[in-house]
N, C-alpha and C positions, 0 to 999 in steps of 0.2 A: 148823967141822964139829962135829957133835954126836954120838954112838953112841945106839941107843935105851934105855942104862940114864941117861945124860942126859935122856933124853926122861922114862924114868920118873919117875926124881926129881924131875923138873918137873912132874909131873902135882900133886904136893903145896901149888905154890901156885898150882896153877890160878884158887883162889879168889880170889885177887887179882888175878888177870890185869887185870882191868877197870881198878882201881884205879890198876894200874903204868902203864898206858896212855894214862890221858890227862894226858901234861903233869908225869909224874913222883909219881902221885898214891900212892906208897909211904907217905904220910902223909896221906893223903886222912883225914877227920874229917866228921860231921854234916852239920857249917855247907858247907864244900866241897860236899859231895853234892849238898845241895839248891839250890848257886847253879846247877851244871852240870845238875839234872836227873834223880839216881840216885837208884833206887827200890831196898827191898828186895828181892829176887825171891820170896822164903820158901817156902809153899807152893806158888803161884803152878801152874795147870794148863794144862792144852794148850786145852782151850775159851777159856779166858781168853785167850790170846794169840791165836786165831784169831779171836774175838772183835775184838779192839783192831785188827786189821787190815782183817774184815769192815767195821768201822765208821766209823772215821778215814783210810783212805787215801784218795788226790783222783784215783789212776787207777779206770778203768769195766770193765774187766780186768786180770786178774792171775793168778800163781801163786803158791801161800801153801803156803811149806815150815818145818820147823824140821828143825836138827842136836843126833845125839843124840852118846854116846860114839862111837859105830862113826866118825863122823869123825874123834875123835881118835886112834883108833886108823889109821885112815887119812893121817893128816898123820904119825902117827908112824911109820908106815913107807916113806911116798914121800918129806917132805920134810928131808934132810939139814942144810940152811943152817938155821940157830939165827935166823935174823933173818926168814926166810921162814916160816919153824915160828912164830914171835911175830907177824907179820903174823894169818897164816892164823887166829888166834885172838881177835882184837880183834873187840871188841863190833858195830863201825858198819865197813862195809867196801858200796862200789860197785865192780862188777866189768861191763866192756862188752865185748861180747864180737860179732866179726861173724859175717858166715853162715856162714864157714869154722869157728867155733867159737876163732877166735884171740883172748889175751885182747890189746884195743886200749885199754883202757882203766881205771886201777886207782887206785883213792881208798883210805885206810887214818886209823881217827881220829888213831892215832897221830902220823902226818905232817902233822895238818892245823895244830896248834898252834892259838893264841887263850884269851882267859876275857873275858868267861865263855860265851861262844860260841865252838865250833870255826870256825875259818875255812877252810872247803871250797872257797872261792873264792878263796884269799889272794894265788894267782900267775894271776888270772884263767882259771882253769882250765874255767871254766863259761860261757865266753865263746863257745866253739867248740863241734861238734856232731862225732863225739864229744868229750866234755871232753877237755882234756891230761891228758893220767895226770899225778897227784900222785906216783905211788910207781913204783918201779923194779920192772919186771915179768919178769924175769929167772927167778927160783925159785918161780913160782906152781903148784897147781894148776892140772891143765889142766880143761877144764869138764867132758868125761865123767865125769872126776877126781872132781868133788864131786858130779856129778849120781848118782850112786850112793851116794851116801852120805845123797841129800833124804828126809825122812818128809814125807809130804804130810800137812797139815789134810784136816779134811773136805770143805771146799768148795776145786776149784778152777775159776777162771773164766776162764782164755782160749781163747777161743771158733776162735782158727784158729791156722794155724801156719805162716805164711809171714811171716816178719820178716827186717828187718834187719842189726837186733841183738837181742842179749837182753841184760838186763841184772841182772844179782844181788844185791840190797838186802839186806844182812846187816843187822841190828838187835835190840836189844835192849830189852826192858822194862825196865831198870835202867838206861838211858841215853834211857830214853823221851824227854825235852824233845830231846836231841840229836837222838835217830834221826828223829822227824818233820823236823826241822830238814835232816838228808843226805834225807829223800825228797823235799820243799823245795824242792833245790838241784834232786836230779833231774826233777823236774817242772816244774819251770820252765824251764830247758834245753829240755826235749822241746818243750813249750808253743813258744817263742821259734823253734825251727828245724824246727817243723811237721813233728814225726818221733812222737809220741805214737801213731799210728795205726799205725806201723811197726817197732815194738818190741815186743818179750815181757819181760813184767819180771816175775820171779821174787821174793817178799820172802821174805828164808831168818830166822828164830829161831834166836838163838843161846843162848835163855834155860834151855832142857832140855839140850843141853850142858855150860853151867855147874853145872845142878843134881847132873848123873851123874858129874861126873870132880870131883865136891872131894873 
Protein backbone atom coordinates (compact mmCIF):
# COMPACT_ATOMS: atom_id res chain seq x y z
CA UNK A 1 0.00 0.00 0.00
CA UNK A 2 1.06 3.43 -0.87
CA UNK A 3 -0.27 6.93 0.98
CA UNK A 4 -0.67 9.76 -1.63
CA UNK A 5 2.41 11.63 -0.45
CA UNK A 6 4.03 8.31 -2.02
CA UNK A 7 2.09 8.96 -4.92
CA UNK A 8 3.51 12.60 -4.95
CA UNK A 9 6.91 11.82 -4.79
CA UNK A 10 6.54 9.56 -7.42
CA UNK A 11 5.19 12.05 -9.72
CA UNK A 12 9.12 13.05 -9.88
CA UNK A 13 10.12 10.28 -11.95
CA UNK A 14 7.38 10.02 -13.91
CA UNK A 15 9.70 10.84 -16.67
CA UNK A 16 11.13 7.78 -16.59
CA UNK A 17 8.22 5.79 -16.20
CA UNK A 18 8.69 4.57 -19.89
CA UNK A 19 12.12 3.75 -19.56
CA UNK A 20 11.68 1.63 -16.02
CA UNK A 21 9.05 -0.39 -17.83
CA UNK A 22 10.11 -2.03 -20.44
CA UNK A 23 12.40 -4.87 -19.37
CA UNK A 24 14.13 -2.90 -16.47
CA UNK A 25 15.25 0.01 -18.87
CA UNK A 26 16.58 2.29 -15.66
CA UNK A 27 19.59 2.33 -18.00
CA UNK A 28 17.92 2.39 -21.17
CA UNK A 29 20.70 4.45 -23.45
CA UNK A 30 20.38 5.79 -27.40
CA UNK A 31 21.26 2.65 -29.00
CA UNK A 32 18.44 0.66 -26.65
CA UNK A 33 15.80 3.22 -27.58
CA UNK A 34 16.24 2.88 -31.11
CA UNK A 35 16.35 -1.11 -31.30
CA UNK A 36 12.81 -1.14 -29.28
CA UNK A 37 11.40 1.93 -30.95
CA UNK A 38 11.52 5.21 -28.61
CA UNK A 39 10.98 8.46 -29.95
CA UNK A 40 11.70 11.67 -28.32
CA UNK A 41 8.09 13.13 -27.46
CA UNK A 42 9.62 16.88 -27.18
CA UNK A 43 7.41 19.34 -28.34
CA UNK A 44 5.31 16.90 -29.80
CA UNK A 45 1.33 18.46 -30.26
CA UNK A 46 -2.09 17.02 -29.93
CA UNK A 47 -2.54 17.34 -34.00
CA UNK A 48 0.39 15.43 -34.38
CA UNK A 49 -0.77 12.40 -32.53
CA UNK A 50 -4.29 12.48 -33.76
CA UNK A 51 -2.77 12.74 -36.84
CA UNK A 52 -0.50 9.24 -36.51
CA UNK A 53 -3.60 7.64 -35.64
CA UNK A 54 -5.92 9.29 -38.35
CA UNK A 55 -3.40 7.72 -40.63
CA UNK A 56 -1.62 4.47 -39.72
CA UNK A 57 -4.31 2.57 -37.93
CA UNK A 58 -5.75 -0.73 -39.98
CA UNK A 59 -9.39 -0.36 -38.08
CA UNK A 60 -12.27 1.71 -40.34
CA UNK A 61 -13.79 3.07 -36.96
CA UNK A 62 -12.61 4.21 -33.97
CA UNK A 63 -12.31 6.45 -30.99
CA UNK A 64 -9.25 8.45 -30.61
CA UNK A 65 -8.67 9.75 -27.06
CA UNK A 66 -5.48 11.07 -25.05
CA UNK A 67 -4.96 11.37 -21.14
CA UNK A 68 -3.78 14.36 -19.64
CA UNK A 69 -2.68 15.09 -15.80
CA UNK A 70 -6.34 14.90 -14.40
CA UNK A 71 -5.74 11.12 -14.85
CA UNK A 72 -3.05 11.03 -12.76
CA UNK A 73 -4.54 12.71 -10.56
CA UNK A 74 -7.31 10.34 -10.81
CA UNK A 75 -5.14 7.09 -10.36
CA UNK A 76 -3.72 8.87 -7.44
CA UNK A 77 -6.72 9.00 -5.57
CA UNK A 78 -8.63 5.75 -6.54
CA UNK A 79 -5.59 3.37 -6.87
CA UNK A 80 -3.97 2.23 -3.57
CA UNK A 81 -1.78 -0.86 -4.69
CA UNK A 82 1.67 0.67 -5.89
CA UNK A 83 1.71 -2.15 -8.53
CA UNK A 84 -1.81 -1.30 -9.91
CA UNK A 85 -0.67 2.65 -9.65
CA UNK A 86 2.61 1.46 -12.09
CA UNK A 87 0.35 -0.77 -14.37
CA UNK A 88 -2.13 2.06 -14.80
CA UNK A 89 0.82 4.32 -16.20
CA UNK A 90 2.77 2.13 -18.74
CA UNK A 91 3.03 3.45 -22.15
CA UNK A 92 1.19 0.21 -24.25
CA UNK A 93 -1.62 -1.07 -22.24
CA UNK A 94 -5.05 -3.36 -23.92
CA UNK A 95 -7.96 -3.26 -21.96
CA UNK A 96 -11.32 -5.78 -23.08
CA UNK A 97 -13.91 -4.92 -21.49
CA UNK A 98 -17.72 -6.70 -22.15
CA UNK A 99 -21.06 -5.08 -22.39
CA UNK A 100 -21.45 -5.19 -18.69
CA UNK A 101 -18.38 -2.68 -18.78
CA UNK A 102 -16.23 -5.66 -16.89
CA UNK A 103 -12.69 -5.52 -17.49
CA UNK A 104 -12.17 -9.50 -19.23
CA UNK A 105 -9.29 -8.77 -20.63
CA UNK A 106 -5.80 -6.86 -19.51
CA UNK A 107 -2.32 -6.84 -21.58
CA UNK A 108 0.44 -4.34 -19.74
CA UNK A 109 4.06 -3.91 -21.72
CA UNK A 110 5.39 -4.47 -18.77
CA UNK A 111 4.47 -8.16 -18.45
CA UNK A 112 4.86 -8.98 -21.81
CA UNK A 113 8.77 -9.31 -21.70
CA UNK A 114 11.00 -9.93 -25.13
CA UNK A 115 14.01 -7.84 -27.21
CA UNK A 116 13.71 -6.67 -29.29
CA UNK A 117 10.19 -7.16 -29.69
CA UNK A 118 7.60 -7.40 -26.76
CA UNK A 119 6.07 -10.67 -26.82
CA UNK A 120 2.26 -9.93 -26.43
CA UNK A 121 1.75 -13.34 -27.63
CA UNK A 122 4.23 -15.28 -25.39
CA UNK A 123 1.57 -17.50 -23.46
CA UNK A 124 -0.46 -17.64 -26.58
CA UNK A 125 -2.66 -15.26 -25.22
CA UNK A 126 -4.00 -13.98 -28.79
CA UNK A 127 -4.92 -17.31 -29.55
CA UNK A 128 -8.59 -16.98 -28.14
CA UNK A 129 -11.16 -14.24 -28.50
CA UNK A 130 -11.07 -12.56 -25.95
CA UNK A 131 -7.28 -12.89 -25.59
CA UNK A 132 -6.20 -14.40 -22.04
CA UNK A 133 -5.42 -11.47 -19.83
CA UNK A 134 -1.66 -11.29 -19.61
CA UNK A 135 -1.90 -9.30 -16.30
CA UNK A 136 -3.73 -9.92 -13.04
CA UNK A 137 -6.98 -7.73 -13.13
CA UNK A 138 -7.53 -7.45 -9.57
CA UNK A 139 -6.78 -3.54 -8.75
CA UNK A 140 -7.70 -1.87 -12.04
CA UNK A 141 -9.68 0.94 -12.93
CA UNK A 142 -12.97 0.34 -13.71
CA UNK A 143 -14.01 1.86 -17.24
CA UNK A 144 -16.43 4.70 -16.07
CA UNK A 145 -13.20 5.11 -14.10
CA UNK A 146 -11.01 6.28 -17.01
CA UNK A 147 -13.78 7.23 -19.30
CA UNK A 148 -13.92 10.50 -17.48
CA UNK A 149 -10.90 11.18 -17.33
CA UNK A 150 -10.63 10.76 -21.96
CA UNK A 151 -9.96 14.14 -23.88
CA UNK A 152 -11.21 13.45 -27.14
CA UNK A 153 -9.13 14.43 -30.54
CA UNK A 154 -11.04 16.21 -32.99
CA UNK A 155 -12.13 13.57 -35.09
CA UNK A 156 -14.08 10.63 -33.59
CA UNK A 157 -15.39 8.01 -35.84
CA UNK A 158 -17.50 5.28 -34.44
CA UNK A 159 -20.41 5.25 -36.17
CA UNK A 160 -22.80 3.13 -33.76
CA UNK A 161 -22.82 1.82 -30.35
CA UNK A 162 -23.92 -1.48 -29.96
CA UNK A 163 -20.80 -3.75 -29.37
CA UNK A 164 -19.66 -6.37 -27.62
CA UNK A 165 -16.79 -5.36 -26.32
CA UNK A 166 -14.83 -2.36 -26.18
CA UNK A 167 -11.65 -2.30 -26.13
CA UNK A 168 -8.78 0.49 -24.81
CA UNK A 169 -5.57 0.80 -26.81
CA UNK A 170 -3.22 2.93 -24.69
CA UNK A 171 -0.24 3.97 -26.81
CA UNK A 172 2.46 6.01 -27.00
CA UNK A 173 4.57 7.98 -29.54
CA UNK A 174 7.67 7.14 -27.76
CA UNK A 175 7.12 3.57 -28.06
CA UNK A 176 5.67 3.99 -31.55
CA UNK A 177 7.50 0.75 -33.39
CA UNK A 178 5.89 -1.06 -30.18
CA UNK A 179 2.61 0.36 -29.98
CA UNK A 180 1.70 -0.26 -33.74
CA UNK A 181 3.08 -3.77 -33.02
CA UNK A 182 0.11 -4.34 -29.58
CA UNK A 183 -2.48 -2.85 -32.27
CA UNK A 184 -1.03 -5.67 -34.57
CA UNK A 185 -1.74 -8.25 -32.29
CA UNK A 186 -5.25 -6.60 -31.63
CA UNK A 187 -6.18 -6.58 -35.03
CA UNK A 188 -5.42 -9.61 -36.04
CA UNK A 189 -7.21 -11.36 -33.14
CA UNK A 190 -10.38 -9.40 -34.16
CA UNK A 191 -9.62 -10.21 -38.00
CA UNK A 192 -9.09 -14.23 -37.06
CA UNK A 193 -12.50 -14.55 -34.87
CA UNK A 194 -14.59 -12.35 -37.11
CA UNK A 195 -15.45 -9.92 -34.10
CA UNK A 196 -13.87 -6.53 -35.92
CA UNK A 197 -17.48 -5.58 -36.71
CA UNK A 198 -18.57 -6.00 -33.02
CA UNK A 199 -16.12 -4.05 -31.20
CA UNK A 200 -15.56 -0.36 -30.19
CA UNK A 201 -12.04 0.21 -29.76
CA UNK A 202 -11.06 3.24 -28.17
CA UNK A 203 -7.04 4.35 -28.88
CA UNK A 204 -6.14 6.42 -25.68
CA UNK A 205 -2.56 8.80 -25.86
CA UNK A 206 -0.61 8.66 -23.19
CA UNK A 207 2.03 11.01 -24.76
CA UNK A 208 0.32 14.68 -23.16
CA UNK A 209 0.24 12.84 -19.72
CA UNK A 210 3.91 12.29 -19.84
CA UNK A 211 4.42 15.84 -21.07
CA UNK A 212 2.07 17.43 -17.81
CA UNK A 213 3.32 15.38 -14.85
CA UNK A 214 7.33 15.55 -15.40
Amino acid sequence: MHTKKDIHYSKQFIIGMIAISLLSFSSCNKFIKSVYGINEVGSISISFLDSFITHDVVFSQYDNYYLNSSYYSLISDSIQDEKYFNYALQPMQAMYFNKEDVLVSYHVNCNAGGFPNLKWNRDDNFGVFPPKTQTEIGGCLSKKSIESSLNPFKIISTKHDSFDYTIYILWSYQMLEQSKRLIEFVANNLDQYKMTEKVKIAFINMDVLYKEVR
